[in-house]
DRENFI-882397 format. One line per 8 residues: number of its first residue (from 1); for each residue x, y, z of C-alpha. Coordinates in steps of 0.02 Angstrom, whole numbers. Each point is the difference from the previous one (the first is absolute). Layout:
N
NUM = X,Y,Z; ...
END
This chain:
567
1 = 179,-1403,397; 15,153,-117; 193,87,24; -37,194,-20; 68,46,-168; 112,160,34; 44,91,-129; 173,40,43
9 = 161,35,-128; 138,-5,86; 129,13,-160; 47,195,3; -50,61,-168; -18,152,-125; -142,11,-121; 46,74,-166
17 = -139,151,-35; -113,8,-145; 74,165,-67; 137,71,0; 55,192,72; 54,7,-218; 45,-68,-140; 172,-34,45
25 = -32,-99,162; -73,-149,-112; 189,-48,-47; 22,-25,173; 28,-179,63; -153,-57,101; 94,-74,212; -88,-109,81
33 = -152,-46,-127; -98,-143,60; -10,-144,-112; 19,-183,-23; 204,10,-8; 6,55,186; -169,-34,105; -115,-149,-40
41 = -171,0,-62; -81,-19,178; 104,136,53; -50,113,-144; -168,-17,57; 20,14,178; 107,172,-63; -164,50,-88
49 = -105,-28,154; 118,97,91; -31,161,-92; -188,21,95; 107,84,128; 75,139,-105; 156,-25,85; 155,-8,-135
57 = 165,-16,58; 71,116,-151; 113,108,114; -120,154,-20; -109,27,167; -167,10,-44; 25,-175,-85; 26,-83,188
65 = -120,133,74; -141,31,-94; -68,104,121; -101,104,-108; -49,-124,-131; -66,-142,119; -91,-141,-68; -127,23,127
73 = -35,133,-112; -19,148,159; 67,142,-93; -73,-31,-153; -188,-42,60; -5,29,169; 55,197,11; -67,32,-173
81 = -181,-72,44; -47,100,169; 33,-147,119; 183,42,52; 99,178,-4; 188,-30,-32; 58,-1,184; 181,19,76
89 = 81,147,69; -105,125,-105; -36,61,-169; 203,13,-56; 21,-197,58; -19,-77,-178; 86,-166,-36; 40,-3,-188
97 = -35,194,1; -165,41,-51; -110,-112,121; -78,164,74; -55,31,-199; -62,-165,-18; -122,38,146; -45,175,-102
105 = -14,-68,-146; 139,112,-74; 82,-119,-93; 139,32,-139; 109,-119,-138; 158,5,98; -66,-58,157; 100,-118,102
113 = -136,-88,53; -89,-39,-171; 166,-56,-73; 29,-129,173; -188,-84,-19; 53,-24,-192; 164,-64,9; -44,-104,157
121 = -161,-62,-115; 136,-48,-159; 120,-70,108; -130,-122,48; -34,-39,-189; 173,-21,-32; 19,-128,124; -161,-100,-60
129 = 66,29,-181; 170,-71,50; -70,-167,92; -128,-21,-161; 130,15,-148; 107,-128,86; -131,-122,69; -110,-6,-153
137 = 185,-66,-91; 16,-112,140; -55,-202,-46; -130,-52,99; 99,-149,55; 128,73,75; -141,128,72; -155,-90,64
145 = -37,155,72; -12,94,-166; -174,28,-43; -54,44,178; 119,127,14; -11,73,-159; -210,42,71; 77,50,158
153 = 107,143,-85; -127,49,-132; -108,34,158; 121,96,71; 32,100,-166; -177,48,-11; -22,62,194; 192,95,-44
161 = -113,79,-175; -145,40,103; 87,111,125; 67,109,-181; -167,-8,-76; -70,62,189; 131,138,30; 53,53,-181
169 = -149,-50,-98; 129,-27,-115; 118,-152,-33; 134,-46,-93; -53,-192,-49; 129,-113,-29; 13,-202,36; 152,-149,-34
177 = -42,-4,-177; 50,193,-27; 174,-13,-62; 125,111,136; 63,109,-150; -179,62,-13; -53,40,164; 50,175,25
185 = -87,56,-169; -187,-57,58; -96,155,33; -103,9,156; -172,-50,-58; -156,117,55; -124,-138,-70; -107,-80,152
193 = -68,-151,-96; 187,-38,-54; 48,-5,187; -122,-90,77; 3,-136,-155; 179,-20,66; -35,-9,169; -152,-123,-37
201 = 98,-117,-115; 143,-19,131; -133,-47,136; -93,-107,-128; 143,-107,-58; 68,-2,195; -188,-96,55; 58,-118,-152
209 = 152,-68,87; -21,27,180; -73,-124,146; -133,76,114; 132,-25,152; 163,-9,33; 127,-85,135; 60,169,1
217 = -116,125,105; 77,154,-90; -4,-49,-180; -106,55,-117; -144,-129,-65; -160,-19,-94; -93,79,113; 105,143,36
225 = -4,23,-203; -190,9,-11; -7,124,145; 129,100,-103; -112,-14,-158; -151,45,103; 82,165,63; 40,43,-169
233 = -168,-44,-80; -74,116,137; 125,144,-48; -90,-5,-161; -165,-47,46; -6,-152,-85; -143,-50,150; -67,-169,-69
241 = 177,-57,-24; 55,37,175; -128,-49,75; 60,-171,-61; 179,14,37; -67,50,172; -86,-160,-8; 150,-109,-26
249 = 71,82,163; -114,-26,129; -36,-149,101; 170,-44,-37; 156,9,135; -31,189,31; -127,65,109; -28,145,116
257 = 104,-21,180; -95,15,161; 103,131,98; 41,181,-92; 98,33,114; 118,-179,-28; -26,59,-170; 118,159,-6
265 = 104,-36,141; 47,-190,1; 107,-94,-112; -57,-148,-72; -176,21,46; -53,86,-174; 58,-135,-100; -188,-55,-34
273 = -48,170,-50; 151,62,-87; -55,-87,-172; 185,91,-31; 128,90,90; 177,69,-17; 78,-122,125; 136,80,126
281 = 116,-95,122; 110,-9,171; 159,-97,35; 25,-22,-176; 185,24,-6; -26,171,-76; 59,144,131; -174,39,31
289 = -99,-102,-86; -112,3,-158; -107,129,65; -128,124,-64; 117,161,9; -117,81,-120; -98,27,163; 112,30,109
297 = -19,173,19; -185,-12,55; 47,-55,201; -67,126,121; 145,101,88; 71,-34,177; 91,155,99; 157,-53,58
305 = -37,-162,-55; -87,-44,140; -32,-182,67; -172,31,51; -57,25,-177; -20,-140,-136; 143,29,-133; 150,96,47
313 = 1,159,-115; -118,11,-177; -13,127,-133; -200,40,7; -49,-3,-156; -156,-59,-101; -99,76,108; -185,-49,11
321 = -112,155,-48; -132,83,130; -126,-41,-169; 54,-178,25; -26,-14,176; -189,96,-19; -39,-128,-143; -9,-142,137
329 = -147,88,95; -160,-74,-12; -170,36,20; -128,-77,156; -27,-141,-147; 167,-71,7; 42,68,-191; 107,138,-74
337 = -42,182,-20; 10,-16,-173; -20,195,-26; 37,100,171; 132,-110,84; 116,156,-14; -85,122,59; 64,10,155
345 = 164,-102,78; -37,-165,91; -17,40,190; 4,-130,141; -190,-15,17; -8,-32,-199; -70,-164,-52; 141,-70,-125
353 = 44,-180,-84; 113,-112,104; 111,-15,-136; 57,168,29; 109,-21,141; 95,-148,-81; 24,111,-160; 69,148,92
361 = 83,58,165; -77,131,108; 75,77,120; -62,-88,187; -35,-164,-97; 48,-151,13; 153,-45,-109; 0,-154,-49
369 = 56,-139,131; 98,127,78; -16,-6,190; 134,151,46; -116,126,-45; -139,62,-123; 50,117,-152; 76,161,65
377 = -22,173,-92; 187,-3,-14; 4,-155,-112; -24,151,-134; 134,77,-81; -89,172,-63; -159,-1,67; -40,160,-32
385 = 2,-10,-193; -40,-183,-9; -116,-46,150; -2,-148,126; -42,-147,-94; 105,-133,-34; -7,-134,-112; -24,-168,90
393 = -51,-124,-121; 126,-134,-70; 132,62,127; 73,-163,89; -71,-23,185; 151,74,100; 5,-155,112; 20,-116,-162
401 = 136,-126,-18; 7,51,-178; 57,168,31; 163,42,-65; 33,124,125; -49,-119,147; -3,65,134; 49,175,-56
409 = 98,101,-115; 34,29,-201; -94,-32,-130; -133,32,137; -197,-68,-40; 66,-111,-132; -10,-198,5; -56,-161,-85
417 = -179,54,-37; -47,-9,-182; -66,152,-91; -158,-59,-99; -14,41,-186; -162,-86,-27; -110,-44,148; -161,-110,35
425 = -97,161,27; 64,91,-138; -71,-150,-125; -158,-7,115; -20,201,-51; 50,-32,-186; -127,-108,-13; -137,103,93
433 = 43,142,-114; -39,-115,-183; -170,-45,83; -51,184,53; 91,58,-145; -96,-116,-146; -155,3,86; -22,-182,-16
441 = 7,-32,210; -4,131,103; -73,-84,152; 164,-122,-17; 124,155,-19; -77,62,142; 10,-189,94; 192,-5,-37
449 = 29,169,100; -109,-54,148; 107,-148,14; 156,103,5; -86,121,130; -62,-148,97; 182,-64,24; 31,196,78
457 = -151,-35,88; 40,-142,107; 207,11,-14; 74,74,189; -15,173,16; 137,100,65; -28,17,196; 40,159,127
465 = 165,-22,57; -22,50,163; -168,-124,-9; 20,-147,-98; -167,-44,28; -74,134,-79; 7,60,-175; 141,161,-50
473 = -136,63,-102; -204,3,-29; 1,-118,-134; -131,-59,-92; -22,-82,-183; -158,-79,-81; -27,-63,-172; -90,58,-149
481 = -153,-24,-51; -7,-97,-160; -130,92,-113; 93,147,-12; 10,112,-162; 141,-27,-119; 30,183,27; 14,-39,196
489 = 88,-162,-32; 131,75,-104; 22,127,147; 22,-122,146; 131,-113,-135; 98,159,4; 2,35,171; 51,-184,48
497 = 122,-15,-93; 70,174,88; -49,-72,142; 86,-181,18; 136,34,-130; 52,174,68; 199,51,-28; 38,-170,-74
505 = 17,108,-158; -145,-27,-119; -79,164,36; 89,128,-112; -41,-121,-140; -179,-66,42; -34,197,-11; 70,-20,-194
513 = -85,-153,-43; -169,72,63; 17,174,-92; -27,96,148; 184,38,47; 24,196,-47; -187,22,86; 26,-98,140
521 = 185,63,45; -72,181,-31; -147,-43,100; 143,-44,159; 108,143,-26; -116,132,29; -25,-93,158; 141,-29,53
529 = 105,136,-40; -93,67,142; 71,-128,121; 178,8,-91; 63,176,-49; 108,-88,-130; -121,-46,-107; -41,173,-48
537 = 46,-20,-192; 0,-169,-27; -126,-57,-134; -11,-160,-131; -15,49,-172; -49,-140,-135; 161,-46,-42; 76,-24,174
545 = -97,-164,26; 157,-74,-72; 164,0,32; 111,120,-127; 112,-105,-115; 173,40,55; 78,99,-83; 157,-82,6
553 = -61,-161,-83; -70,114,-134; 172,83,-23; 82,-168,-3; -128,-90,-136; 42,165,-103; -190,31,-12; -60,-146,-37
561 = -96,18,186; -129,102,-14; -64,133,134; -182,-28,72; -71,177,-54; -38,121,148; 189,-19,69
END
């Protein structure tokens, strides 16, 4: 019987940080470094594993609440994409202080929340570099372990790299070979083949030394590395090659689940189609437990913390968008409105994909397993600048055992669930996209989406609460036909992905990928800014598909960082 692997540290640490505030700070005397004289090598890589949680336990608050630098990656995709606005108790409520300009796109080099994604990105480096420099030292006799784990942490090193190259598009590379005396004098590098050759090498030599399973569920193994290397060989449409890593992935121990609905609420029952997940805990001797605080702000709100409703109290925020909501209409066909869905708002009588209501709360809906009540306009914090939808998907059930609240109270909607970083769905779209993209099988790209639109198709719909024998909604969903265009094809990829991978935070940087972002975020504004009075000014220039390099890691390297141009 496989023992779920979770990836808890329970030794209280400080990470040293790449740079320094100046020049004299590097005579200080690193506390608390991790390394073979006081933690073990399987600790050192548990440590490293740790870090997918952006939690640091440094002393400095955003370290143990990264609430604006998630890993779910909500502010950074989600807001900045058109599928969430920012949320809480209005347009001043910014965690890390410039979340409302991360939603406008007005972003600037000292931001608070650039400088949080990047040191919460190195810290995790650090920690992989610390386990590597001391187990690659270690004899393999006294480690049996050795080799494994060394592919486990490259793995980890390159998904840690991928999240800089995503939201910097610039990196500063480094690996256990770089002696420590030179690491704060390696400029940031600008040069995209020299990133991804690093990212690729680390996954390459990780599917050298790694098993295709593991006793442990949550460890990292072979197949987990060539779903890595697929993602990144789609990033830079290397199709032929992914289609191949895809390959290597499927028909293996992942697969797609039956029930959506299991799917974001139930912990445990993702663990077939969570190819990889940032795994959280209960009852773990911790005070609360290891638990996804990065989302803890996104539970809807309860007045006077009232009983009848699911979580007592919630901030509001990552707030589905009304464009979101109207891209789950469909036509009398069963398929997406590719080019009018947001013309007008969904209405009652609208004909929309039953994976809407699992995705996103409406008000008079049913919430989940909740049997109190449906979802109340009041579960909305500002409703008049942010609307009243709430986000509903990989929220813990509220009648879960795994909650950590259970039955009620602080830290609210979180729990045991796992937060997926690579799903079954996800690879099913990556490949999809190589066929349509290459041309070579367009009919199969267009196969692998049915099958992930048949599973919507026949998983439970959400039912009326007051009549559970009816449907909440007029549902409807149908497949695609599979001679369409590659011009047509390529549209109904896109919309999929939107579709099933909604605020799980690939949006924002899908957009990039694509080269449609500044088009297709201009293209919502004008929209929306209708809906949302704040969104008067906001616009996304070229440069402001990345993330600024902060300035204060710039000031520290004495230059040797360089600005991306635009900021």
């Amino acid at each position: 019987m496989k023992t779920k692997f979770k990836i808890i540290f329970t030794v209280l640490i400080s990470m040293q940080l790449l740079s320094c505030v100046d020049d004299s700070d590097l005579d200080v005397k690193e506390n608390n470094v991790l390394s073979a004289e006081n933690i073990n090598p399987e600790q050192l890589v548990i440590a490293a594993y740790s870090a997918l949680d952006y939690r640091y336990n440094t002393g400095e608050f955003r370290d143990l609440w990264p609430f604006d630098h998630a890993p779910s990656n909500w502010a950074t995709s989600d807001i900045r994409c058109g599928d969430a606005y920012k949320g809480g108790g209005g347009t001043g409520d910014n965690p890390g202080g410039g979340m409302h300009q991360l939603e406008t796109h007005d972003l600037f080099p000292s931001s608070e929340n650039a400088y949080n994604v990047w040191r919460a990105i190195y810290f995790g480096i650090k920690r992989v570099d610390s386990a590597l420099r001391t187990i690659t030292a270690t004899d393999e006799a006294s480690f049996p372990n050795k080799n494994i784990r060394i592919g486990e942490l490259k793995v980890l090193r390159a998904h840690f790299y991928f999240e800089a190259i995503k939201n910097f598009g610039s990196i500063v590379w480094y690996d256990e070979n770089t002696p420590i005396d030179q690491i704060n004098k390696i400029p940031n590098s600008f040069d995209a083949s020299f990133m991804w050759s690093k990212v690729e090498g680390d996954l390459n030599a990780a599917i050298a030394l790694l098993p295709d399973t593991q006793e442990d569920l949550g460890r990292v193994n072979k197949v987990v590395a060539y779903a890595f290397l697929c993602k990144a060989q789609v990033f830079q449409k290397k199709w032929p090659e992914a289609v191949i890593s895809a390959n290597y992935v499927i028909g293996k121990q992942y697969g797609l689940v039956t029930d959506i609905e299991k799917l974001y609420s139930i912990p445990g029952y993702a663990n077939r189609e969570n190819i990889f997940a940032v795994q959280y805990s209960i009852n773990d001797g911790s005070q609360y437990g290891n638990l996804n605080f990065g989302n803890l702000l996104n539970a809807p709100d309860s007045p006077g913390d009232d009983v009848n409703n699911p979580y007592l109290n919630g901030d509001d925020f990552d707030k589905p968008s009304q464009n979101l909501v109207n891209a789950y209409k469909v036509g009398p066909d069963g398929l997406p409105l590719f080019d009018t869905f947001n013309n007008s708002n969904v209405t009652s009588t609208d004909l929309v994909d039953p994976r809407l209501d699992h995705a996103i709360g409406r008000t008079g809906i049913t919430w989940k397993d909740w049997t109190a009540r449906p979802q109340q306009l009041d579960w909305n914090r500002d409703p008049a600048t942010y609307g009243n939808f709430l986000v509903k998907k990989n929220v813990i059930s509220p009648k879960s055992s795994g909650l950590a609240s259970n039955p009620t109270g602080f830290p609210w909607a979180l729990g045991n669930l796992d937060f997926p970083i690579i799903k079954y769905s996800d690879l099913l779209l990556w490949k999809a996209e190589a066929l349509i993209e290459s041309g070579s099988d367009i009919s199969g790209g267009i196969a692998l989406i049915n099958e992930i639109r048949n599973r919507a198709k026949l998983s439970p719909y959400v039912k009326d609460f007051n009549n559970p024998n009816v449907n909440a909604a007029n549902y409807l969903i149908n497949l695609y036909p599979l001679n369409l265009s590659q011009d047509v094809a390529r549209k109904a990829l896109r919309m999929e992905r939107r579709l099933e991978l909604a605020n799980e935070g690939h949006g924002f940087y899908d957009l990039v990928r694509w080269g449609i972002a500044e088009q297709y975020v201009s293209n919502y504004i004008q929209v929306e800014k209708t809906r949302r009075s704040y969104l008067q000014s906001a616009s996304l220039q070229a440069h402001e598909q990345y993330l600024p390099i902060p300035q204060i890691e710039i000031d520290a390297s004495s230059n040797v960082y360089k600005q991306r141009i635009g900021y």
